[in-house]
N, C-alpha and C positions, 0 to 999 in steps of 0.2 A: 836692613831697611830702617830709616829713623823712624821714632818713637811720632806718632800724629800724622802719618802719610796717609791719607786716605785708598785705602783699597779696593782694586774693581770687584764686585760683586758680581755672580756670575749669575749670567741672564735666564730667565725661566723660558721654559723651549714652548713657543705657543702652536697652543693647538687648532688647526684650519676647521676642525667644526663643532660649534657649541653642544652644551648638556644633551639638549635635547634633541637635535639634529644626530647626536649620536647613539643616544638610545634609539630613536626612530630608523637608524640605519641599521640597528642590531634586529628588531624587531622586521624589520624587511626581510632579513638573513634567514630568521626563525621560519619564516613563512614562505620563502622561495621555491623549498621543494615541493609545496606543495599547489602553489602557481602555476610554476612549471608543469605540475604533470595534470593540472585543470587545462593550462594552455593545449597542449600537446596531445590530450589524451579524450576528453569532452572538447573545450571550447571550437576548440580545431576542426574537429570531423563535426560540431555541433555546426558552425558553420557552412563546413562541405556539402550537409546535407542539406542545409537551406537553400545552398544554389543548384545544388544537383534536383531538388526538385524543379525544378523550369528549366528542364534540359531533358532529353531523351538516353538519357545514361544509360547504358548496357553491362557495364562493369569492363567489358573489353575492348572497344572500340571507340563508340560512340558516345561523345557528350557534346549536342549540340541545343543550342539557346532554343527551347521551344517556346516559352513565355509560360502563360497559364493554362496550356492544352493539359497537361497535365490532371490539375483542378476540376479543370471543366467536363474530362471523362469520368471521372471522380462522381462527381453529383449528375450526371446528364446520361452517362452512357454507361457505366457497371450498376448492372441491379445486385452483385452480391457486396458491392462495397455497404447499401443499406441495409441489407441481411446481418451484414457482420456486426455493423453500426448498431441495430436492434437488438442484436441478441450479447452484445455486450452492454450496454444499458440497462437489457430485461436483468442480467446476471449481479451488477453494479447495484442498480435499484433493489432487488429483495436482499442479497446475501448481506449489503454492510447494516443494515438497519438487525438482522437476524443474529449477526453475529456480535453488534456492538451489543446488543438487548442480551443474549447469550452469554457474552463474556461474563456482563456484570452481576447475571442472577447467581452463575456458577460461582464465582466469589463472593459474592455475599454470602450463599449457601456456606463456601470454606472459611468464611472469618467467625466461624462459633467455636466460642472455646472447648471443644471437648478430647478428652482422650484418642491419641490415633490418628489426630487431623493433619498431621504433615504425611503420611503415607495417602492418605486423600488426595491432601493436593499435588504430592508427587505422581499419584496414577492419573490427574487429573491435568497435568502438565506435560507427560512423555510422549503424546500426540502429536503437540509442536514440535516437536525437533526431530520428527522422524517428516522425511520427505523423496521427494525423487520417486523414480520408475516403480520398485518395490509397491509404493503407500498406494497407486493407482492401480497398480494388476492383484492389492488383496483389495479393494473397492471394485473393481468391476467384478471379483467374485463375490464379494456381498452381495454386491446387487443383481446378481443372474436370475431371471424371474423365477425358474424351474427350481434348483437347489440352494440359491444363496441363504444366507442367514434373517436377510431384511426382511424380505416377503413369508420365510418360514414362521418368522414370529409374528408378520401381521395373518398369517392363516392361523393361528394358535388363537387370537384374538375376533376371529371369523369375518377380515378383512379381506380382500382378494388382490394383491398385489401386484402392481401394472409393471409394462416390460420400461424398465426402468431406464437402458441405454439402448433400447432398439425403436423406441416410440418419440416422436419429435414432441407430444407432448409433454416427455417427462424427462429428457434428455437435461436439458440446463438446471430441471429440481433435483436432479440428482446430482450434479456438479456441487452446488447449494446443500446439500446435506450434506457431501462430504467436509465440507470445509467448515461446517459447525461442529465435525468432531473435530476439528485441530483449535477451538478458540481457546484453549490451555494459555497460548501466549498473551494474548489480552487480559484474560484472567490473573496473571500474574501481577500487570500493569494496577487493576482496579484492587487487587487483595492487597498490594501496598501503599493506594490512596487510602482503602476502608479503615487501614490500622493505625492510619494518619490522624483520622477523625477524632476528635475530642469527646470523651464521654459522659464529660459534663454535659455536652451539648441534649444526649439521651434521655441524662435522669432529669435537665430540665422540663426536658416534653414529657419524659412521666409524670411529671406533679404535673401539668394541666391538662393529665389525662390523654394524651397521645398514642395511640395504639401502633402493631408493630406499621401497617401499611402507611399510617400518617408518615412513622417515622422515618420511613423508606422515602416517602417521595419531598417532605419538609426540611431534612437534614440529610439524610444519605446521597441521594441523586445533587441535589447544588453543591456538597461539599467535593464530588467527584468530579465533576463537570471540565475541569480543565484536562482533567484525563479522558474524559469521553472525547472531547474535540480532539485530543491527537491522536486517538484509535479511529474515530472517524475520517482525520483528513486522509493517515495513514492507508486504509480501507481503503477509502476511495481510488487512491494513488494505486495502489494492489489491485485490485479489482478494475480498473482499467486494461492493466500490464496480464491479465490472464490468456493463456497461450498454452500450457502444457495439457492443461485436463482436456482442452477441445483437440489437442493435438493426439494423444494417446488413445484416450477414452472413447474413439470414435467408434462407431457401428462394424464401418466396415476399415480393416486397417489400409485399406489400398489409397482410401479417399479418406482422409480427415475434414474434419468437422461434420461426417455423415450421424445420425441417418437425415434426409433432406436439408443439408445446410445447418441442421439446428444446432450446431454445435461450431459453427463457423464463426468466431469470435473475430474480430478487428485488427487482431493481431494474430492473428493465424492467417486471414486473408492478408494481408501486408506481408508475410513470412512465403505466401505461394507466391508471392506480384514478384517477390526480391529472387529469391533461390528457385522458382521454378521455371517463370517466362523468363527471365531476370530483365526482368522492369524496374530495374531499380530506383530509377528517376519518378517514378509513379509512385513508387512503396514509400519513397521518404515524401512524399505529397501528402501519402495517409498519414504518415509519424508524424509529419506538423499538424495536421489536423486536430489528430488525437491528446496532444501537447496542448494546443489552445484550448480543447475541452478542460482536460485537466489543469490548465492553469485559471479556466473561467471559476471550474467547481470550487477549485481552491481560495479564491481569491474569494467568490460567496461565502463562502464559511469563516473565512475570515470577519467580512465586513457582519456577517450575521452572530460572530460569538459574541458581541458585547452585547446582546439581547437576550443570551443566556445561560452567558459561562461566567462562573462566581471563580471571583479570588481572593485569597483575604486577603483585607486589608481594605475591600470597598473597592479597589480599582480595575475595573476588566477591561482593560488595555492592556 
């Protein structure tokens, strides 16, 4: 080839989709399995059960378009649907305010420096993570009026100790005590905000004289507050979904939720409508129900933290 021949330069192979169209395509990639098994696995049946509510659904046979008969037996024509409704709210309403107050005294108590304190708060922790059938048949022998351990000790103290799971009026406070000895896990939450706190913020309150309760409710409680909101929404969310202790714990095992209903939780009636008559068209009526509850509570507490959940930085958004 002579000496000045211009030669063809070989052509850059172009690519069909830009920078960014191609990270965006990678980042789809990354996320698909887990679409997918939301599609498939929630969105899917979460749908199913929306229309299966306005249909007379059996599970075997029949799914036919009933509208909002459904509903309307719901509110108009089952008196235990409000029994259930009641006594999941009585349960919702005292246990999260007891246990979120619970959590946070018990870690504060474990954030003192002294010798020993992690065997503390490990005995103070192993509560949580014990669960299932076991945790329930040694509570209902605590709580046996005649020999259990509870009432033995309120006789020691010359209290008289009521029938704790045979009495509708003490049937759901008993429910409710139990689960203030599992608040270990909460406690964990708030022992790692408390260690979070700045201590300068302390020895400031000591010089202008601050004592320990100022300093508890002036600095400790706002500095934890975004922690208290998500043990609260959390709660709530739990505390709706309760179902095993009225299911177990019942009076009489034949009939759960006994004795007289008081332990018929919302979700335990929803679990006899499904698997028992199998109304299943009716039962997912209640699940949405109880879904807009807890999307209303949630949505409140949201719109209500900016009035009194601190973050630093000044922004509680």
């Amino acid at each position: 080839m002579e000496s000045g021949t211009t030669q063809s330069m070989p052509k850059k192979k172009r690519k069909w989709l830009s920078l960014d169209k191609r990270e965006a395509a990678q980042g789809y990639m990354f996320v698909a399995p887990w679409i997918i098994g939301f599609l498939c696995f929630t969105g899917g049946p979460l749908l199913f059960s929306l229309y299966a509510s306005f249909t007379n659904y059996d599970i075997t046979s029949r799914m036919d378009w009933v509208g909002l008969r459904n509903y309307q037996i719901m509110f108009n024509r089952d008196p235990l649907f409000w029994i259930s409704l009641k006594n999941t709210l009585y349960y919702v309403a005292i246990m999260v305010p007891l246990t979120t107050i619970g959590s946070l005294l018990v870690a504060v108590l474990l954030n003192v420096k002294v010798p020993g304190m992690r065997i503390f708060r490990t005995i103070y922790y192993l509560p949580a993570v014990l669960s299932g059938i076991g945790v329930y048949m040694l509570w209902m022998m605590l709580l046996e009026p005649q020999s259990g351990l509870v009432n033995t000790v309120l006789g020691f103290v010359g209290i008289d100790g009521p029938n704790w799971l045979t009495d509708p009026n003490w049937t759901k406070d008993s429910l409710i005590l139990m689960r203030l000895w599992a608040v270990g896990g909460g406690m964990l939450l708030y022992l790692a905000a408390l260690q979070g706190v700045s201590e300068q913020l302390y020895e400031a309150a000591e010089l202008d004289g601050a004592g320990h309760i100022r300093k508890f409710w002036h600095i400790t409680v706002p500095m934890v507050t975004p922690v208290i909101f998500f043990d609260l929404v959390t709660s709530l969310i739990g505390g709706f979904q309760v179902f095993q202790e009225g299911y177990i714990m019942s009076a009489d095992p034949t009939n759960p939720g006994s004795p007289m209903n008081s332990l018929l939780f919302f979700n335990l009636h929803m679990f006899n409508k499904a698997f028992k008559v199998f109304d299943m068209g009716y039962a997912m009526a209640m699940a949405w129900f109880l879904f807009l509850i807890a999307i209303a509570v949630t949505i409140f507490n949201m719109v209500a933290s900016k009035y009194w959940v601190h973050y630093e930085g000044g922004d509680n958004r």
